[in-house]
C-alpha positions as a Markdown table, in Angstrom:
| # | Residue | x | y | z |
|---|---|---|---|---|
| 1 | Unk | -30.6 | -53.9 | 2.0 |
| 2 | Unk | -27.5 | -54.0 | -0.1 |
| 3 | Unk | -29.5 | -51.3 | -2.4 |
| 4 | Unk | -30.1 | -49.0 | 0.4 |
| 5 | Unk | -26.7 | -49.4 | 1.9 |
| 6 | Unk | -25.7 | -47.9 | -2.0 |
| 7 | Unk | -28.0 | -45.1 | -1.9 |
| 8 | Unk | -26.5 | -43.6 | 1.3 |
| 9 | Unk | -23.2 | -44.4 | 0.6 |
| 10 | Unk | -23.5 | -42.3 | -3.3 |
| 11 | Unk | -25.9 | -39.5 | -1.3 |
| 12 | Unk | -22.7 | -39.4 | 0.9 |
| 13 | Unk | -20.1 | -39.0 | -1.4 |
| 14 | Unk | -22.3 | -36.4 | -3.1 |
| 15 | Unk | -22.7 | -34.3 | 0.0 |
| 16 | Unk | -18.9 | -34.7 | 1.4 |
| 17 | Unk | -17.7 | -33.7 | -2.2 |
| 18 | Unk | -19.6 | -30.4 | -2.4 |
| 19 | Unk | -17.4 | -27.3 | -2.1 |
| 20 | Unk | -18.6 | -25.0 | 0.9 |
| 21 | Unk | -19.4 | -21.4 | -0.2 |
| 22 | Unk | -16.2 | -19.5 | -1.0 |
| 23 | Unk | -15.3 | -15.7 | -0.8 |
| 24 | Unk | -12.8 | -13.4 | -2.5 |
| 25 | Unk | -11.0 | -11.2 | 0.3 |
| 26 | Unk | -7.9 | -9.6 | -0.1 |
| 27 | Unk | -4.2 | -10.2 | 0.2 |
| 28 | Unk | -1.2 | -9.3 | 0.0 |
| 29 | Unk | 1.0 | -9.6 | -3.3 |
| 30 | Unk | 4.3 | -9.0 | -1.9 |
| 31 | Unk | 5.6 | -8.6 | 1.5 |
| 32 | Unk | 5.0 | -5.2 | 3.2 |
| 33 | Unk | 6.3 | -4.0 | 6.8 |
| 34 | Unk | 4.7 | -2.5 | 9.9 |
| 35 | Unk | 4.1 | 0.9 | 9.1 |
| 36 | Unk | 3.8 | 0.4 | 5.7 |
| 37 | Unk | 0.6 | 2.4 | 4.3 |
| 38 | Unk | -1.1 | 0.1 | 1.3 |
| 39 | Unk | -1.4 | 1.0 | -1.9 |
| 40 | Unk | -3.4 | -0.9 | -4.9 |
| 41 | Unk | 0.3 | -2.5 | -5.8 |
| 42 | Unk | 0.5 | -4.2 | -2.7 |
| 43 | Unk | -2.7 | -6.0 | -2.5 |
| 44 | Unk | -5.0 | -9.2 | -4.4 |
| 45 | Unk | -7.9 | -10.7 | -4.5 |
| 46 | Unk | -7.8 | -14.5 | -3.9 |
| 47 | Unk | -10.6 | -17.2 | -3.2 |
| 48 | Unk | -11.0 | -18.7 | 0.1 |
| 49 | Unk | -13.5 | -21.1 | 2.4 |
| 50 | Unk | -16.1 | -18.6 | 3.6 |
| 51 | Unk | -14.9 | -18.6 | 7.3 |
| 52 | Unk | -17.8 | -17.0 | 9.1 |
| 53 | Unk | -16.6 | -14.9 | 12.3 |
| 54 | Unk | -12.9 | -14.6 | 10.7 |
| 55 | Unk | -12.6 | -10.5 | 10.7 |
| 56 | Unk | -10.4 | -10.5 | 7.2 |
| 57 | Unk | -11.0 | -7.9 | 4.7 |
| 58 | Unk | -13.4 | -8.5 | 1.8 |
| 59 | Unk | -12.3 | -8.1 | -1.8 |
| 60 | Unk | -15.2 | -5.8 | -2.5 |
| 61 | Unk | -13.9 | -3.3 | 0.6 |
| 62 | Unk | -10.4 | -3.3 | -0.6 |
| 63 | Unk | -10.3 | 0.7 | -1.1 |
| 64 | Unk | -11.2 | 0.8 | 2.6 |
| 65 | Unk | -7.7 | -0.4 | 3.5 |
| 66 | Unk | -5.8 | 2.0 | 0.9 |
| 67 | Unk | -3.9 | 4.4 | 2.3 |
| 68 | Unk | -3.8 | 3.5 | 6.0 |
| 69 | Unk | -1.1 | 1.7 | 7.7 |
| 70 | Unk | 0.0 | -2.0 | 8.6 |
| 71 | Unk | -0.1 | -2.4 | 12.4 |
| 72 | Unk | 1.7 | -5.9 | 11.9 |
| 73 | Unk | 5.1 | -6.8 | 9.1 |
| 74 | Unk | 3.1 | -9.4 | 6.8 |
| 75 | Unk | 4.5 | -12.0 | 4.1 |
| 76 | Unk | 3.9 | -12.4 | 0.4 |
| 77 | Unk | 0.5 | -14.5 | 0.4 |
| 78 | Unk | -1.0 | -14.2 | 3.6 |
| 79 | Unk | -4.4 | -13.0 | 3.6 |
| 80 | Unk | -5.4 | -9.5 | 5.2 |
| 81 | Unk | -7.1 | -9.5 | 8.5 |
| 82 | Unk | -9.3 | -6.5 | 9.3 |
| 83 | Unk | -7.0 | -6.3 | 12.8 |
| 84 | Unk | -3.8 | -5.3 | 10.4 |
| 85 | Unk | -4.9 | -2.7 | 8.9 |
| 86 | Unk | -4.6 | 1.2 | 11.3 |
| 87 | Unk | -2.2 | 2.5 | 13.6 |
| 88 | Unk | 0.9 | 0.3 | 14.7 |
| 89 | Unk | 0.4 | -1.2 | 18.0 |
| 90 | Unk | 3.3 | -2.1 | 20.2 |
| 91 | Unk | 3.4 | -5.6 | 21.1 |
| 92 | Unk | 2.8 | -7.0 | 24.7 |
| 93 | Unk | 6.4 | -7.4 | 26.1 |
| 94 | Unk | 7.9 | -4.7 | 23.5 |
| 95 | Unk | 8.4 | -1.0 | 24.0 |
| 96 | Unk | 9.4 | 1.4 | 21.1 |
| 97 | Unk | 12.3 | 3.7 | 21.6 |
| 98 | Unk | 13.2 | 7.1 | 19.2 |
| 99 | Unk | 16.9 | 8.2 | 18.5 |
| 100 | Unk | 18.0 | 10.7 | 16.2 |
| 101 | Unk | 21.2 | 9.7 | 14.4 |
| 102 | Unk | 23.6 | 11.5 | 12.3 |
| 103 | Unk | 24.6 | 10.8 | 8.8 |
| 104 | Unk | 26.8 | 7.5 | 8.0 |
| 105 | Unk | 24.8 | 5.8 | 11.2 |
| 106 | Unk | 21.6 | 4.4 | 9.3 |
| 107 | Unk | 22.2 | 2.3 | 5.9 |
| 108 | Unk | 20.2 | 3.2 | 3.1 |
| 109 | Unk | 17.4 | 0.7 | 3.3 |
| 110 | Unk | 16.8 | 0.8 | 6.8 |
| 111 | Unk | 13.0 | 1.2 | 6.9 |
| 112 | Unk | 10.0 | 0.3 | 8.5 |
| 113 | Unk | 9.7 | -3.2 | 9.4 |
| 114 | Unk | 14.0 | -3.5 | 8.7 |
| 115 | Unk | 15.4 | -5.7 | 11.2 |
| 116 | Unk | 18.8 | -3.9 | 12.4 |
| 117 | Unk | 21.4 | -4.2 | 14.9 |
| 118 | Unk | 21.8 | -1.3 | 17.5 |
| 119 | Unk | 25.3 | -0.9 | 18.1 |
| 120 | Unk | 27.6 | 1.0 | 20.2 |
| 121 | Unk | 30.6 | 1.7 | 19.6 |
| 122 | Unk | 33.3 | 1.5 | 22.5 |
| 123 | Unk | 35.5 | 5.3 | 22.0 |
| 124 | Unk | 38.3 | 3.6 | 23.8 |
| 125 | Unk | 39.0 | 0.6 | 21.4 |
| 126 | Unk | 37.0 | 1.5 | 18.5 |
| 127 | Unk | 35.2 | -1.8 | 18.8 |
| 128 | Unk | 31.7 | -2.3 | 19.6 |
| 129 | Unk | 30.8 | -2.2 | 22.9 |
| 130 | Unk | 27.2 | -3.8 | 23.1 |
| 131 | Unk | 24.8 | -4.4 | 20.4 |
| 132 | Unk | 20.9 | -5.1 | 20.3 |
| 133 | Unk | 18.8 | -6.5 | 17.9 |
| 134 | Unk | 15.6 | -4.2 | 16.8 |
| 135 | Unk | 12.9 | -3.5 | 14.3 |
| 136 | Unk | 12.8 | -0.5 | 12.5 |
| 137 | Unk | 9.5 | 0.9 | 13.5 |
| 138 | Unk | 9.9 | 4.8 | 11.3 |
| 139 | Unk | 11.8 | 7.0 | 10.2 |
| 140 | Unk | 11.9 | 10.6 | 10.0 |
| 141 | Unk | 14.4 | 12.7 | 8.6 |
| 142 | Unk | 14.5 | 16.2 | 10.6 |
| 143 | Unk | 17.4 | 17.8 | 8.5 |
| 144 | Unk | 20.4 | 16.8 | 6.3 |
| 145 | Unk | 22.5 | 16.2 | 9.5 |
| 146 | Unk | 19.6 | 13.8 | 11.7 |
| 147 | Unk | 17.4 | 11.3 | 11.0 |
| 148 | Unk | 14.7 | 9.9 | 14.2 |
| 149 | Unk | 14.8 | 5.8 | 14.0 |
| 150 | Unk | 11.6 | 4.5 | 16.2 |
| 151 | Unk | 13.0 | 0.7 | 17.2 |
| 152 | Unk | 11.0 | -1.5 | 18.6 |
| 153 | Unk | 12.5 | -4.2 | 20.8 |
| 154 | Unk | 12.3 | -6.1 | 24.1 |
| 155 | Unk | 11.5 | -3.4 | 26.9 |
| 156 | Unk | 14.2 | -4.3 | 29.0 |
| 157 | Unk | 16.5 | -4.0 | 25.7 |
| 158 | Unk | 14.6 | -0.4 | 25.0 |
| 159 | Unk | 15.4 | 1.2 | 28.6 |
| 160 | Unk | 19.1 | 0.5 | 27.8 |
| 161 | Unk | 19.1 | 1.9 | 24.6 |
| 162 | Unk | 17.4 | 5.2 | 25.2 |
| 163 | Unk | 19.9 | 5.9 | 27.7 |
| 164 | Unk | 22.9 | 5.5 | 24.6 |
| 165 | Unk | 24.4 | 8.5 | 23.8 |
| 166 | Unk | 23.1 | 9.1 | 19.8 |
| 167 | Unk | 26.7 | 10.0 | 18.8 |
| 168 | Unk | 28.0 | 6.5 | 19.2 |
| 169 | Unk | 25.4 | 4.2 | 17.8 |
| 170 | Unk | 25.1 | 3.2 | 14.6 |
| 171 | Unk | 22.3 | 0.6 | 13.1 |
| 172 | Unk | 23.8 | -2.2 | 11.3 |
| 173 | Unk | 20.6 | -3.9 | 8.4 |
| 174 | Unk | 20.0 | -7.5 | 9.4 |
| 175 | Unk | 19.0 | -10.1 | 6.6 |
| 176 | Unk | 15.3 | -11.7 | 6.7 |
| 177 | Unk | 14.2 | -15.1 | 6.1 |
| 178 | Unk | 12.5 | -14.0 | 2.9 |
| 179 | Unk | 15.5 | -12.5 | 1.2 |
C-alpha cells in the first residue's frame, strides 16, 4: 500500500509540474496612445500560457497589426489583444467633441492619448472660468493659425464644451501615472 500511495504521489508531481503549451504573441515595448498607428518599434514578442479562446495577436501575424491604429491607450508590457488593434471606438458613457484652436492654446506635446485640461478663460477677470478634464483623441493641423483637437470626455462634459467659444479655451497637458 505504502508503495502504491508513492507511485501516485511521484506520477502526481510529475503531471502538476509539467508546463502547459506556451505561445509567442505580441506586445507592446513601450506605451502607445489611442490613435497611435503601430510600427515595428512599438511592438515584441513574449512567451505566454496558450490561453485558447483569448483573441490576442500571434507573434507570427505581427505585420498584420502594422500600420493600423490603437482603438484603446495601452502600457509598456501589456500584451496586444486582436480587439485593439482598428479604428478608435468611443467608449460607452463618453462622447468625442472637435475644436479648432489657435496658436499658443495647445502645448507642444498634446497628442493622441494626452490627458489635458479644457479650460476657459473668464474675459472679465482673466481667470479661468471652468475647466474639464479630457483625452486628446487627434489632432489636425488645418493651417499655421488652427489646429482641430478631438477630446474625448464624459458626454455630459462634451455637450458643454462644444458649446465654448474656441477663442477662449486653451488645453492645459496633464501628467500620467507612467511619467
Amino acid at each position: 500500500m505504502g508503495i502504491l500511495l508513492v507511485v501516485v504521489c511521484a506520477t502526481g508531481s510529475v503531471v502538476l509540474a509539467r508546463e502547459p503549451g506556451t505561445v509567442l504573441v505580441a506586445a507592446l515595448s513601450n506605451p502607445v496612445p489611442v490613435g497611435h498607428t503601430l510600427d515595428v518599434e512599438d511592438l515584441k514578442q513574449v512567451e505566454v500560457v496558450d490561453a485558447h479562446g483569448v483573441s490576442i495577436v500571434p507573434a507570427d501575424e505581427i505585420s498584420s497589426v502594422l500600420g493600423r491604429p490603437l482603438t484603446t491607450s495601452l502600457p509598456a508590457g501589456a500584451i496586444l489583444p486582436a480587439s485593439a488593434v482598428g479604428q478608435a471606438r468611443v467608449p460607452y458613457g463618453a462622447a468625442v467633441v472637435a475644436m479648432a484652436l489657435g496658436p499658443g492654446r495647445i502645448p507642444p506635446g498634446a497628442t493622441a492619448g494626452a490627458n489635458v485640461s479644457v479650460v476657459l478663460a473668464d474675459v472679465e477677470s482673466g481667470r479661468p472660468a471652468s475647466a474639464w478634464t479630457a483625452t486628446i483623441a487627434d489632432t489636425a493641423r488645418l493651417s499655421s493659425e488652427s489646429t482641430v483637437v478631438s477630446l474625448q470626455l464624459p458626454e455630459l462634459d462634451a455637450r458643454d464644451v462644444a458649446t465654448l467659444p474656441a477663442e477662449r479655451v486653451s488645453l492645459i497637458l496633464l501628467s500620467t501615472k507612467d511619467q
